[in-house]
C-alpha positions, 0 to 999 in steps of 0.5 A: 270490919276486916279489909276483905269486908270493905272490898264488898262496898267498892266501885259501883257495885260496891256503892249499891252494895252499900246502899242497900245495906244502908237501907237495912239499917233501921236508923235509915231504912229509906232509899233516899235517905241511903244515897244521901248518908252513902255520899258522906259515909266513912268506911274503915275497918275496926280491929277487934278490941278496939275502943270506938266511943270513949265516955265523956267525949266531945264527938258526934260520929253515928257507927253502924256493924256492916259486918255482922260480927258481934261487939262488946259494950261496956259503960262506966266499966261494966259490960252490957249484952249486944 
């Protein structure tokens, strides 16, 4: 997301804002649920072309597109449609 795109999920406007998109999510989908990921959530913003998740790596982070902009996937060097 662009530093504009975060500007949307500050303050306490911003944190309902959150929380309801949160909700639209279908991982999460329930209010509480929200709430309880919004308190630990990470927001950063991502240049376009960035590598997120590199294959055989040790990690458990779970991302989600808040802007609605379109990503690439590619897996063991071949892309797949999003």
């Amino acid at each position: 997301m662009e530093k504009s795109s975060l500007t949307q999920f500050e303050g306490s406007e911003g944190r309902l804002h959150l929380i309801r998109a949160l909700t639209l999510q279908p991982l999460i989908h329930e209010q509480n649920l929200a709430i309880a990921v919004a308190r630990q959530l990470k927001l950063e913003a991502v240049p376009a072309g960035a590598n997120l998740i590199q294959q055989g790596a040790c990690d458990a982070d779970l991302f989600s597109d808040f802007g609605g902009r379109r990503f690439r996937l590619r897996l063991m060097g071949r892309s797949w449609p999003t």
